[in-house]
DRENLOVO-888554 format. One record per residue (C-alpha): residue number from 1; x, y, z. Coordinates in pm, 1 decimal. Layout:
// DRENLOVO-888554
[NUM, [X, Y, Z]]
...
This chain:
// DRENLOVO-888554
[1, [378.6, -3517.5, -448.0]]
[2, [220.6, -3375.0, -110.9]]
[3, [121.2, -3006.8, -171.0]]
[4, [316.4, -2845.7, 136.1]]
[5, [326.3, -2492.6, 60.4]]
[6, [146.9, -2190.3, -72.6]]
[7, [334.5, -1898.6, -319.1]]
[8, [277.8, -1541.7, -255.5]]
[9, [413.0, -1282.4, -481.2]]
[10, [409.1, -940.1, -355.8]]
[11, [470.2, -649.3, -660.6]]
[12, [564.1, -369.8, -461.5]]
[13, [660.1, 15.0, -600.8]]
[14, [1003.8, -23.8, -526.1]]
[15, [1010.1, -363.7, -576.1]]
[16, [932.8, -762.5, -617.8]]
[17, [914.8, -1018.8, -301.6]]
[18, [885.8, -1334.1, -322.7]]
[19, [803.3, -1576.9, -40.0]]
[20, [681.2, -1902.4, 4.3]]
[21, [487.8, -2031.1, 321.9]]
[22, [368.3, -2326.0, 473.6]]
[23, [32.6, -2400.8, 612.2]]
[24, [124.1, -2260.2, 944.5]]
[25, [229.9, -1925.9, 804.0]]
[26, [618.7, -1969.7, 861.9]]
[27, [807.4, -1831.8, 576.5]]
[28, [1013.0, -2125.0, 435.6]]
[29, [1231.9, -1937.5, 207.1]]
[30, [1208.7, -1540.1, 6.9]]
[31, [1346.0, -1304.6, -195.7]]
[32, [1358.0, -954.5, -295.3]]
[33, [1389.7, -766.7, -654.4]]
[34, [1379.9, -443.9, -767.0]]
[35, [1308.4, -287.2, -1127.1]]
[36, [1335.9, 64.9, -1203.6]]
[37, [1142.2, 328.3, -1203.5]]
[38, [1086.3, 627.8, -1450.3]]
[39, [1034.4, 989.1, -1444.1]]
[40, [965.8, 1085.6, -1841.1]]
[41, [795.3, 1393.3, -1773.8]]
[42, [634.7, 1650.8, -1479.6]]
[43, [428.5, 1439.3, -1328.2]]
[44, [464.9, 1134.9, -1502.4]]
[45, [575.6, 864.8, -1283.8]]
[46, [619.6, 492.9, -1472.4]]
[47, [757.5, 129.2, -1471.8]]
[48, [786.6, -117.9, -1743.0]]
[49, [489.1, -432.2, -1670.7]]
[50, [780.7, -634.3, -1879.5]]
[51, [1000.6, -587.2, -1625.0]]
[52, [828.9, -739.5, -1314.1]]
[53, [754.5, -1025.0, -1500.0]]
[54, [1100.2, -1082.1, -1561.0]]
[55, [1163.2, -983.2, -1219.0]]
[56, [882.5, -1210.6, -1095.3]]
[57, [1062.7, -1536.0, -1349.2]]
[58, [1372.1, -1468.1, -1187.0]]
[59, [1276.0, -1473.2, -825.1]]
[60, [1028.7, -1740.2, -807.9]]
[61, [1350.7, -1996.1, -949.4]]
[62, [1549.8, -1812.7, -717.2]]
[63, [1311.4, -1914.0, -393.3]]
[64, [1262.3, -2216.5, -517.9]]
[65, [1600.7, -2296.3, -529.8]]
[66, [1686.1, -2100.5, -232.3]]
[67, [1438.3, -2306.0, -9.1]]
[68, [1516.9, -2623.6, -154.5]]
[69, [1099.1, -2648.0, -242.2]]
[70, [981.3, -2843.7, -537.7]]
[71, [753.6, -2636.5, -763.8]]
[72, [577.5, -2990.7, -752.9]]
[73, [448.2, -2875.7, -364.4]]
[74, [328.8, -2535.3, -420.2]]
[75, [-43.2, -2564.0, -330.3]]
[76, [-161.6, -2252.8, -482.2]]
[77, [-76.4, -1891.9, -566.8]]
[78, [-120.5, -1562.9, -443.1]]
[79, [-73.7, -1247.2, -582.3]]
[80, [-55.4, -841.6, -422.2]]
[81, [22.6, -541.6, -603.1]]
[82, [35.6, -125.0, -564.1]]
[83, [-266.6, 41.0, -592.1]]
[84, [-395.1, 267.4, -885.9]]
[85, [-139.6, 129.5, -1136.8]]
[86, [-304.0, 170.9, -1501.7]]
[87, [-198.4, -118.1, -1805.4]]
[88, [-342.8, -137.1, -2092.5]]
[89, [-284.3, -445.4, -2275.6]]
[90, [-371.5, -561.5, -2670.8]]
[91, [-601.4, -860.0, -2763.5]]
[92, [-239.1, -1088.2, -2785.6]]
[93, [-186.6, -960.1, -2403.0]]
[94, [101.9, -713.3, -2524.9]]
[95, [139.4, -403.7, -2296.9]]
[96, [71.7, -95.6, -2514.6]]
[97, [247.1, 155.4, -2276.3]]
[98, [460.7, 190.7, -1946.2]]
[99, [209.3, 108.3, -1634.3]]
[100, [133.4, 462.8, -1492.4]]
[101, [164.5, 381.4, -1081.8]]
[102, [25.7, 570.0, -814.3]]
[103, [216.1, 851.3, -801.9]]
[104, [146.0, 979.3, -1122.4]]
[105, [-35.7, 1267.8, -1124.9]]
[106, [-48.7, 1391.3, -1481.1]]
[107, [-402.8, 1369.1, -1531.5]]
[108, [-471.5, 1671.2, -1346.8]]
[109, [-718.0, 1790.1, -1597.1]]
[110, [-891.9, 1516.8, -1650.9]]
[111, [-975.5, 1481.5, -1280.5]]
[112, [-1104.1, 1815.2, -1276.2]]
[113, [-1342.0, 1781.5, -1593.1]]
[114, [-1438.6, 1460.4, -1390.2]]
[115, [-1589.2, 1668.7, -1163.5]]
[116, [-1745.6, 1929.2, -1387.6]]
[117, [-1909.6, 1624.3, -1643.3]]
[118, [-2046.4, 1392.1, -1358.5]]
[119, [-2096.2, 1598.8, -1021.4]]
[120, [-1780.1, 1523.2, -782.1]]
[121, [-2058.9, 1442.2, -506.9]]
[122, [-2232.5, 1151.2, -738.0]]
[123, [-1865.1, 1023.5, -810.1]]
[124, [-1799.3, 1011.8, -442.6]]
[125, [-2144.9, 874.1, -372.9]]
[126, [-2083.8, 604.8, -626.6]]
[127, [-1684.5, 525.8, -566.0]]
[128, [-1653.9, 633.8, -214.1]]
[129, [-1356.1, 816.3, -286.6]]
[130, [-1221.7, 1175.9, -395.7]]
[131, [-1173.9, 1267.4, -743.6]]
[132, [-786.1, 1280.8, -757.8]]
[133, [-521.6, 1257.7, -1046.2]]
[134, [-367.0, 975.2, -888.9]]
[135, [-677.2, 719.7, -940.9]]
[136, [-731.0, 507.9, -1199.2]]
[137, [-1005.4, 689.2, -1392.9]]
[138, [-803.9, 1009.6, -1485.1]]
[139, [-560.8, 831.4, -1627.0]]
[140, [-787.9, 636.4, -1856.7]]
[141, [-891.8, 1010.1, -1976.9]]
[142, [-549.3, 1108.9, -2043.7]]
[143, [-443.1, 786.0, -2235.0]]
[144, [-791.2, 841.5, -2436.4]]
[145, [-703.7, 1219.4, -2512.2]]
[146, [-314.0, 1195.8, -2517.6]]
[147, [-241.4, 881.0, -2674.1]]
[148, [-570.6, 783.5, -2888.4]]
[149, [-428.8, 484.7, -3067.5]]
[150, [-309.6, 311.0, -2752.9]]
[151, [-683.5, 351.5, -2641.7]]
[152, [-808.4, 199.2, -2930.3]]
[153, [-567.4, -87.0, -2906.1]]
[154, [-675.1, -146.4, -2578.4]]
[155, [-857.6, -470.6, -2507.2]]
[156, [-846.5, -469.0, -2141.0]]
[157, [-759.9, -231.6, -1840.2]]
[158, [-559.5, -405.4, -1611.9]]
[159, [-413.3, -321.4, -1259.0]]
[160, [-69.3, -452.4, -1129.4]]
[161, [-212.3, -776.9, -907.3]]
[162, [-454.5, -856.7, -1216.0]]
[163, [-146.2, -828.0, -1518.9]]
[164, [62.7, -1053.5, -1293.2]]
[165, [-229.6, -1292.4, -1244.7]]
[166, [-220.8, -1299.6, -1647.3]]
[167, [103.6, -1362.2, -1693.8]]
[168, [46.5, -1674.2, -1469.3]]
[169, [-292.2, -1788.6, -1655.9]]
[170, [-337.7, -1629.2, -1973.5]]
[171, [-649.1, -1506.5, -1796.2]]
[172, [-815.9, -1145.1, -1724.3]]
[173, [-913.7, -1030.5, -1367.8]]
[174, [-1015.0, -780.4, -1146.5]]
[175, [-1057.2, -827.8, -747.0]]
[176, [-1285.7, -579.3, -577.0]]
[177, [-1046.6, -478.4, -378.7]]
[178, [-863.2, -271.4, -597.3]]
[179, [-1220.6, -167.9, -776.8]]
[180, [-1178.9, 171.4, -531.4]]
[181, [-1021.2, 306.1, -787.5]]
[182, [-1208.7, 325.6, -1059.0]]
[183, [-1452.8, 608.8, -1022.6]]
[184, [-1766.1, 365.3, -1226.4]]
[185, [-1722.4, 107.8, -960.7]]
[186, [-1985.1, 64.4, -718.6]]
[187, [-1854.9, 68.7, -407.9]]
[188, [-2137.4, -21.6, -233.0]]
[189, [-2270.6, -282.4, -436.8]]
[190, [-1924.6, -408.6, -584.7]]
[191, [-2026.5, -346.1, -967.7]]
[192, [-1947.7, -140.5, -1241.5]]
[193, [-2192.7, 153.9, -1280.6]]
[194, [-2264.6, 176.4, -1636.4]]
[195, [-2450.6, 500.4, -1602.0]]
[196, [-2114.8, 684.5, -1460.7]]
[197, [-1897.4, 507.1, -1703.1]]
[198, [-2108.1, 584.4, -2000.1]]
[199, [-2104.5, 974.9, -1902.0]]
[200, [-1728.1, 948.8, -1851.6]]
[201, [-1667.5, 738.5, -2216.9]]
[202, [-1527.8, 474.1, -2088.3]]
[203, [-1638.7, 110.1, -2246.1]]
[204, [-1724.9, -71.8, -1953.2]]
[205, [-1578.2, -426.1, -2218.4]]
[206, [-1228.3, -241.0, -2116.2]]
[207, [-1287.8, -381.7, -1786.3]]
[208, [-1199.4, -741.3, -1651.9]]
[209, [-1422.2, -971.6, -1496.9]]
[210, [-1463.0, -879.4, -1129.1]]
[211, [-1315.6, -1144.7, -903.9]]
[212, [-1302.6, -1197.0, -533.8]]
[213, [-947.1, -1212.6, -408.0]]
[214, [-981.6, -1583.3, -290.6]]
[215, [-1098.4, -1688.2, -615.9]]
[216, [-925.3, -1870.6, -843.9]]
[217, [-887.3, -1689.4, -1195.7]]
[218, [-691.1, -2000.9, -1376.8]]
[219, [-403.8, -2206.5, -1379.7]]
[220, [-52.5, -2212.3, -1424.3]]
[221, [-17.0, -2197.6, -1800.5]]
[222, [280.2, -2424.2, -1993.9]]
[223, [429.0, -2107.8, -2113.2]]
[224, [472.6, -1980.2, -1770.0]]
[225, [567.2, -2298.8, -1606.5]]
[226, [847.0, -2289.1, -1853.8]]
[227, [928.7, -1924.1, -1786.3]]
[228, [934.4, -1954.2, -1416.3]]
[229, [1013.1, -2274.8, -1288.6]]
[230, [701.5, -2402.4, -1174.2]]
[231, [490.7, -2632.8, -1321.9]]
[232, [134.5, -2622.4, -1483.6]]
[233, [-191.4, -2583.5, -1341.9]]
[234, [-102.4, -2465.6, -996.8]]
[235, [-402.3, -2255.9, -918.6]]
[236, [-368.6, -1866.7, -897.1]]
[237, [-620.6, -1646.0, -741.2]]
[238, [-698.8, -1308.7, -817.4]]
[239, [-502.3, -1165.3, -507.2]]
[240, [-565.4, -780.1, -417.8]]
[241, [-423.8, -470.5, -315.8]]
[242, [-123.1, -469.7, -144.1]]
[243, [-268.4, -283.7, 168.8]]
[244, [-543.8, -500.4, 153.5]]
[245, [-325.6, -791.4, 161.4]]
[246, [-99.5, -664.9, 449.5]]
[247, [-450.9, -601.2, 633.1]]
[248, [-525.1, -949.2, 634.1]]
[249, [-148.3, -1087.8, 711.0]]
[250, [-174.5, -825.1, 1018.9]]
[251, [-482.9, -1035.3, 1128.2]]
[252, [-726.1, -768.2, 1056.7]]
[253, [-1078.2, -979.3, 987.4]]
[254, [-1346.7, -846.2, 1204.5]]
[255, [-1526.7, -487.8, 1255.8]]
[256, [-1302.1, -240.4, 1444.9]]
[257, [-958.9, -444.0, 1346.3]]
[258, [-719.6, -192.8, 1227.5]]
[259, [-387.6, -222.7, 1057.0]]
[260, [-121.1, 27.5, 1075.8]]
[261, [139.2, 9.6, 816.7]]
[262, [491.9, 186.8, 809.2]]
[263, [665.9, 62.4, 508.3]]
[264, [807.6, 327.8, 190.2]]
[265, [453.5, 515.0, 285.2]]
[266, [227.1, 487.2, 628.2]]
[267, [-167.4, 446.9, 645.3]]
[268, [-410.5, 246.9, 829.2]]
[269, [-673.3, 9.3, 740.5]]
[270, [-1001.5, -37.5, 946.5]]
[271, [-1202.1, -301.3, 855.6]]
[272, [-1604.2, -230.4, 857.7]]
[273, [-1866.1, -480.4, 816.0]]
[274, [-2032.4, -189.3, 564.7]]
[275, [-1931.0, 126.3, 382.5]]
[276, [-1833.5, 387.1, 507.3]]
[277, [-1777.3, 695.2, 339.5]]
[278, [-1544.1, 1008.5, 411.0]]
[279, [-1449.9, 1271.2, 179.3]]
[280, [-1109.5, 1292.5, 332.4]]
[281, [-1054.7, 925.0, 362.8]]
[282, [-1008.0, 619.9, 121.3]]
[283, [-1273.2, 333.7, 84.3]]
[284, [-1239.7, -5.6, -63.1]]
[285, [-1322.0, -346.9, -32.1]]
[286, [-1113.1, -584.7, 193.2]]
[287, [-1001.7, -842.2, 52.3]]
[288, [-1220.9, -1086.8, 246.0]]
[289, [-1603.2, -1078.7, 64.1]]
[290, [-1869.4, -802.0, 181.5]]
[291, [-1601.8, -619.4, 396.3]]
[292, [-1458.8, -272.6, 375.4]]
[293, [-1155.8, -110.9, 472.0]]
[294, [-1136.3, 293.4, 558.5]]
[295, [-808.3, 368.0, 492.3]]
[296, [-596.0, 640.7, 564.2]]
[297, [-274.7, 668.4, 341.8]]
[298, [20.9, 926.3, 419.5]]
[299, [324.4, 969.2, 217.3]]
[300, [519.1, 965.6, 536.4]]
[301, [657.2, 664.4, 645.0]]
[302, [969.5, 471.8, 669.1]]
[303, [1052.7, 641.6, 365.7]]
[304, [1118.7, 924.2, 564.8]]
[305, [1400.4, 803.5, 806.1]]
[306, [1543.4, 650.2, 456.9]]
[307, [1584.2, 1028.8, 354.9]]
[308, [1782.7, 1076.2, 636.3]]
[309, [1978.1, 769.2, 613.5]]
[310, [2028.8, 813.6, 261.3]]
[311, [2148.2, 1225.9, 278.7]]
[312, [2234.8, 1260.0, 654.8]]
[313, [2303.7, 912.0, 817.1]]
[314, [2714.1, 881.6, 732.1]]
[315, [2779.5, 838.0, 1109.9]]
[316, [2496.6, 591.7, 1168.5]]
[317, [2652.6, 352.6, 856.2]]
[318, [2938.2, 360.1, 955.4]]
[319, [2900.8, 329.9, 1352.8]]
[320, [2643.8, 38.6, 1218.4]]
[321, [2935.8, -126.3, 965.2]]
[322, [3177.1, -92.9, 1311.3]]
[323, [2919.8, -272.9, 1493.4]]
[324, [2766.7, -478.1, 1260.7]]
[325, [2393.6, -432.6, 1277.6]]
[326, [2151.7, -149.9, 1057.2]]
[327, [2207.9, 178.6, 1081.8]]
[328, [1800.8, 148.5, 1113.2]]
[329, [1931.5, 59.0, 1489.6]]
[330, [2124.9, 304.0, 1589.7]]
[331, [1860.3, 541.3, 1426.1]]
[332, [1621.2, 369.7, 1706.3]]
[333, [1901.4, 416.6, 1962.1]]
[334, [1951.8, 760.7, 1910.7]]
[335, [1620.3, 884.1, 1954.2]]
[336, [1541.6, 615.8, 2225.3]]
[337, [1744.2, 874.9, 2441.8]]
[338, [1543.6, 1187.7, 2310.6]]
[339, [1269.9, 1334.7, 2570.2]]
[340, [892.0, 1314.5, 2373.6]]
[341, [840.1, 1572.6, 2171.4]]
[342, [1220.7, 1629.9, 2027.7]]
[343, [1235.9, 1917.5, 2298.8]]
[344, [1042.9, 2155.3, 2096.1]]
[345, [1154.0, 1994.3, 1723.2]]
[346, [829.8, 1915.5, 1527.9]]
[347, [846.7, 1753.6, 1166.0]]
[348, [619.7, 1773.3, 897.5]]
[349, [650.3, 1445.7, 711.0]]
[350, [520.5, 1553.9, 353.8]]
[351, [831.9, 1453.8, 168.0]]
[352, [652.6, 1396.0, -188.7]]
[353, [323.4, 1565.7, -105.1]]
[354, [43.5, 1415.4, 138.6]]
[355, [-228.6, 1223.3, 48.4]]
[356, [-470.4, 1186.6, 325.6]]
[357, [-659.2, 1359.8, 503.3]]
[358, [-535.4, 1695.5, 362.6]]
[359, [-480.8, 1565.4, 8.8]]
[360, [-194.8, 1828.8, -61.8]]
[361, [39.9, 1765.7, -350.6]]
[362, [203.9, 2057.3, -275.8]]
[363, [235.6, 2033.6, 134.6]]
[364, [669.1, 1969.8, 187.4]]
[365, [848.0, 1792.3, 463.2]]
[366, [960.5, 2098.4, 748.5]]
[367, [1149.8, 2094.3, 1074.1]]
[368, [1040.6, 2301.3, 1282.3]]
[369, [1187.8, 2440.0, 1607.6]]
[370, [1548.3, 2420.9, 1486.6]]
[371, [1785.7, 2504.1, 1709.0]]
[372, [2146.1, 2507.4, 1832.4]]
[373, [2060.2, 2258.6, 2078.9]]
[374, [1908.0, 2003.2, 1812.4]]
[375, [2098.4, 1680.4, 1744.9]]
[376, [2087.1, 1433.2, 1522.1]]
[377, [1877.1, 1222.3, 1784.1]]
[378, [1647.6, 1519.6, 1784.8]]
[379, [1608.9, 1468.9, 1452.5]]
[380, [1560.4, 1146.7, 1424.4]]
[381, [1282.5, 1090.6, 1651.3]]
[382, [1105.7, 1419.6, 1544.4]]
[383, [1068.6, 1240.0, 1214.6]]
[384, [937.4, 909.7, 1385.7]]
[385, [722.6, 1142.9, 1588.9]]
[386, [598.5, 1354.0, 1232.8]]
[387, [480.6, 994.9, 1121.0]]
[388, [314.9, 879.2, 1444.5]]
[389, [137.6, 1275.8, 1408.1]]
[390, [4.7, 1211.2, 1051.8]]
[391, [-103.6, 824.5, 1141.2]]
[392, [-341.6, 1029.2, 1427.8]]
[393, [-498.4, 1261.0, 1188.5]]
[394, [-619.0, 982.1, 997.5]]
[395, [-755.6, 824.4, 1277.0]]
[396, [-921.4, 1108.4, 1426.2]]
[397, [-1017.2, 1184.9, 1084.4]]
[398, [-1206.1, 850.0, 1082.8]]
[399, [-1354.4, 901.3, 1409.3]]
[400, [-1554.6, 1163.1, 1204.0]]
[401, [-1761.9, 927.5, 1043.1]]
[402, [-1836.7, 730.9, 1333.1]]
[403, [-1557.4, 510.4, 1324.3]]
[404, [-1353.7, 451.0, 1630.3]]
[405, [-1049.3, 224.5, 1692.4]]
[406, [-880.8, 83.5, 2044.1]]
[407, [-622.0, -154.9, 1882.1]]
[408, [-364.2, -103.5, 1586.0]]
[409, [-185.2, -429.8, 1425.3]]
[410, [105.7, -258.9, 1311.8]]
[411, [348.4, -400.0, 1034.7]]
[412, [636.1, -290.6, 781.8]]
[413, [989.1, -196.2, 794.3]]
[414, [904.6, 50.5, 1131.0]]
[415, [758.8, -201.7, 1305.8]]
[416, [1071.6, -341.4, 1373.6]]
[417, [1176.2, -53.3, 1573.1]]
[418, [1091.3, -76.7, 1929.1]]
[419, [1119.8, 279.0, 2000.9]]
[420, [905.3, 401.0, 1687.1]]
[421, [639.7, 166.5, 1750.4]]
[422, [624.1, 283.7, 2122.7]]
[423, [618.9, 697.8, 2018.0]]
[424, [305.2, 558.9, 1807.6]]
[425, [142.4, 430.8, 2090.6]]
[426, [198.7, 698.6, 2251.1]]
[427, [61.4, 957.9, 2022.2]]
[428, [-220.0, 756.4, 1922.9]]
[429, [-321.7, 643.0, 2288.5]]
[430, [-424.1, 333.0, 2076.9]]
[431, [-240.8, -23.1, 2201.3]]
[432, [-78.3, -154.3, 1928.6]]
[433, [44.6, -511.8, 1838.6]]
[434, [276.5, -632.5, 1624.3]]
[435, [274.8, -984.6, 1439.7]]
[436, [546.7, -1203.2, 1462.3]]
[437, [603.9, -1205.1, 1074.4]]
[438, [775.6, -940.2, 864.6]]
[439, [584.3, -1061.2, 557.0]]
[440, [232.0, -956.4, 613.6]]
[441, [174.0, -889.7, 321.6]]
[442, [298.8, -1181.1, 118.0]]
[443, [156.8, -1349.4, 444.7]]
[444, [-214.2, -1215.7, 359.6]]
[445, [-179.1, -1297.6, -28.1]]
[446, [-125.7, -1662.3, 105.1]]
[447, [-372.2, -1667.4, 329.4]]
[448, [-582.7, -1563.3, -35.9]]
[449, [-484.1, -1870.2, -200.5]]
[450, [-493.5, -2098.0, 136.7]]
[451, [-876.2, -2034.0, 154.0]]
[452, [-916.4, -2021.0, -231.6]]
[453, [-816.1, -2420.7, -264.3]]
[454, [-961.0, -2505.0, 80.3]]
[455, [-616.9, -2546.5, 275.5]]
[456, [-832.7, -2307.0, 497.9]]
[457, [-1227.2, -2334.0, 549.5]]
[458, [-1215.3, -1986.3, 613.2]]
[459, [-1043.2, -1638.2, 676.4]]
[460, [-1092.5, -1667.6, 1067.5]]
[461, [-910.7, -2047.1, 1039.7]]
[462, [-648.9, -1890.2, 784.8]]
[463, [-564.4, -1605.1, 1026.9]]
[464, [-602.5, -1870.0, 1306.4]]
[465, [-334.5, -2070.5, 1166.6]]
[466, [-46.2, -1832.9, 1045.0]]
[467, [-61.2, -1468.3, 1241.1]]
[468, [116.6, -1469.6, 1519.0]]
[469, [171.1, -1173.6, 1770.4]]
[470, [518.4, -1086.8, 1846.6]]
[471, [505.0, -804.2, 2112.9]]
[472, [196.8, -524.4, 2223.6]]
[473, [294.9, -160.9, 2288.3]]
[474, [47.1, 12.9, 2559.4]]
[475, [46.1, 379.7, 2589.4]]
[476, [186.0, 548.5, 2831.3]]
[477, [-85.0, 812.5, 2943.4]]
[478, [211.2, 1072.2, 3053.6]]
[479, [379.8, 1128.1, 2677.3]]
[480, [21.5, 1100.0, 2559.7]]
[481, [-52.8, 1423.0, 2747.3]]
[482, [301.2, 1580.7, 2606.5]]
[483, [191.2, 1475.2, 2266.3]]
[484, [-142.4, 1589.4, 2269.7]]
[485, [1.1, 1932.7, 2304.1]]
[486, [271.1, 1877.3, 2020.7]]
[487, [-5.6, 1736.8, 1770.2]]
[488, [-212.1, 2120.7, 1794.4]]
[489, [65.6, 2287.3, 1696.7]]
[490, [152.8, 2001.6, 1427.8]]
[491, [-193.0, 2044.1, 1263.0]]
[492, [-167.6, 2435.0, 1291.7]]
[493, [146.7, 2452.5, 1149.2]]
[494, [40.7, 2236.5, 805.8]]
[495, [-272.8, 2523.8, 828.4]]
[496, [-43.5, 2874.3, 850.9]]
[497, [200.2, 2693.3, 599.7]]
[498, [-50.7, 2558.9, 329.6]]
[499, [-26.8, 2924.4, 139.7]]
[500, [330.7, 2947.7, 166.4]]
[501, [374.9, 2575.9, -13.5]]
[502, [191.3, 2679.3, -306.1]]
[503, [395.8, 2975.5, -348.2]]
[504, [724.3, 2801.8, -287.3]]
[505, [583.5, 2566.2, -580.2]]
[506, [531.4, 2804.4, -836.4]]
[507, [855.2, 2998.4, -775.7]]
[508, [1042.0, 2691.2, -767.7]]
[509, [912.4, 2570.6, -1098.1]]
């Protein structure tokens, strides 16, 4: 039978989607699972790797069926995941504990004796990236000092993209796109460092082979043919990080590209042709070979808005049920007819912390300029204005290292709001497109397996083929001037606040 159709499998922190694509990049059919997560102690944040597998079984029958596709014309596979997740796994391929995702922060201390063993500057210089529970490495230490006989069990380290690619193949991987987060990967020269590793402990044989996301690792095995309704020896590639991956289904392939992502969290992604390192900022490999991304990632995102949907947004449901669209909408339509700048309401979008640039676990989300004048459409856009405030710090904060951007691809769940997109143009002063997809990011793990079998010569002809641009927001140069004002005060209110945070942590604990 006629291979018609590439599989992408997107394993998400919330959860699972499924989609499969044709050549051109249309989405032919998709699905979406969740799994649950778990909170076993301060700090600890977990999921069960068993779990998305069965998640994964159930939904690629599910699109199958859905679409009316025969596992007979899937091409080739491709495979995203969450950053930073940590799974260690037994010689048989058991998983010896719950996968530790990226916002787990218990290995505080280990981070910090990180820094006082090896020299924070030489693990930046090496890894490109801050010393921070949340990566990889730390959490190696803990399991090491905190659970010694998983450790020992422990044949391989894997991340989430790279167990999932397992499950498929029965065979280990790691892509160097999610290497950024191990603090004994090279960065620069996209190997392991023994030197580092050996002064942090760690066996470098705990480690995977290093892949690049196009390749392919293996085969569908028998086993899980039988488990997941496809048939044997499909080829899988090694896939990447999921930002990575939503870079590249943005259409983000050359120097200067930037993506701009407002799904659960926010961020951009600019693509360099070499690294380039901030202290502030995150660095890691695209997912196409010999390319970076700098990349800016902020807790603050649609996430936030599905706070206030979740706690405040009774009268958007139900004027949404009466009028049968998402409450999402009337969200949009609400602050649509809000002057720029919320009339003096400014929000601080650090709902579960902030990551970059001010790496502050203990920063909080704050409205500020309350008043009785303030509606709920006040509100609303202040928060879609917090988030467009945060995405410019981390650009301006990349403009610090030389790095300057003109254009934003912009994708996720906010993306689909008009009104939100336009604020962010207008903050920024950057133009900003928007692909015609919703699945970018199951879009760019395609793409990954498209070039890996040769259904595309190359990323330029993949991106050629399947990305699509939907609309383009320009700034306009009057709300810029507004904002410009509004973002001062927004950064100097995070600075006269930072103190207080820490002390409304430890009384609140």
């Amino acid at each position: 039978m006629t291979k018609n159709y590439l599989l992408a499998i997107d394993l998400g922190t919330s959860g699972c989607k499924i989609t499969v694509f044709d050549f051109k990049g249309s989405p032919m059919s998709s699905w979406i699972g969740g799994y649950e997560t778990y909170y076993p102690g301060t700090g600890f944040v977990e999921q069960d790797p068993a779990k998305w597998w069965e998640v994964i079984c159930q939904g690629i029958k599910a699109t199958l069926c859905k679409g009316g596709i025969s596992p007979e014309e899937i091409g080739a596979i491709g495979v995203d995941g969450t950053s930073w997740a940590c799974i260690p796994i037994d010689k048989a391929g058991n998983v010896l504990r719950p996968a530790m995702l990226w916002l787990d922060r218990r290995a505080e201390i280990q981070a910090e004796w990180m820094k006082e063993k090896v020299g924070e500057s030489r693990l930046f210089e090496t890894n490109g990236n801050p010393v921070d529970a949340a990566y990889i490495t730390p959490k190696i230490l803990w399991i090491k000092e905190n659970e010694p006989e998983v450790y020992k069990a422990t044949h391989k380290f894997l991340q989430s993209n790279g167990y999932v690619v397992y499950k498929l193949t029965g065979q280990y991987s790691q892509d160097y796109s999610q290497g950024y987060g191990l603090h004994f990967f090279n960065i620069r020269e996209g190997c392991w460092d023994e030197g580092v590793a050996d002064e942090l402990g760690i066996n470098l044989d705990l480690m995977a082979p290093l892949y690049h996301s196009h390749e392919v690792v293996g085969s569908v095995t028998a086993k899980a043919a039988k488990e997941t309704g496809l048939i044997p020896g499909i080829p899988v590639v090694a896939g990447g990080l999921d930002a990575a991956c939503c870079t590249l289904g943005a259409g983000v392939i050359f120097e200067g590209q930037t993506q701009e992502q407002g799904g659960q969290a926010g961020g951009m992604s600019i693509q360099t042709d070499s690294p380039i390192l901030h202290p502030k900022l995150i660095l890691g490999y695209h997912v196409i070979p010999n390319k970076w991304l700098l990349q800016g990632g902020t807790v603050g995102g649609g996430g936030t808005l599905k706070w206030f949907n979740q706690e405040l947004g009774a009268f958007e449901q139900e004027l949404a049920r009466e009028r049968g669209i998402s409450p999402y909408e009337i969200m949009s339509e609400e602050a649509e007819r809000i002057s720029p700048g919320s009339n003096g309401l400014i929000f601080l979008p650090y709902m579960a912390g902030e990551r970059s640039p001010i790496w502050d676990t203990r920063a909080r989300g704050v409205f500020f300029g309350l008043s009785y004048d303030k509606t709920r459409g006040h509100m609303i856009r202040s928060i879609m204005e917090g988030v467009g405030f945060s995405l410019l710090h981390n650009l301006e904060t990349a403009q610090e290292a030389g790095v300057y951007v003109d254009t934003l691809n912009s994708v996720g769940g906010a993306a689909n709001s008009f009104v939100w997109t336009q604020i962010k143009a207008d903050i920024t002063g950057k133009i900003i497109n928007v692909p015609y997809s919703d699945h970018a990011t199951t879009l760019g793990a395609a793409i990954l397996a498209g070039v890996g079998v040769g259904v595309y010569k190359d990323f330029e002809h993949g991106v050629k083929e399947t990305v699509r641009i939907h609309r383009t927001h320009y700034p306009d140069e009057r709300n810029h001037r507004i904002y410009r004002d509004y973002y001062g005060l927004y950064l100097e209110l995070y600075q006269r606040l930072k103190d207080s945070f820490v002390k409304l942590d430890d009384i609140s604990n």
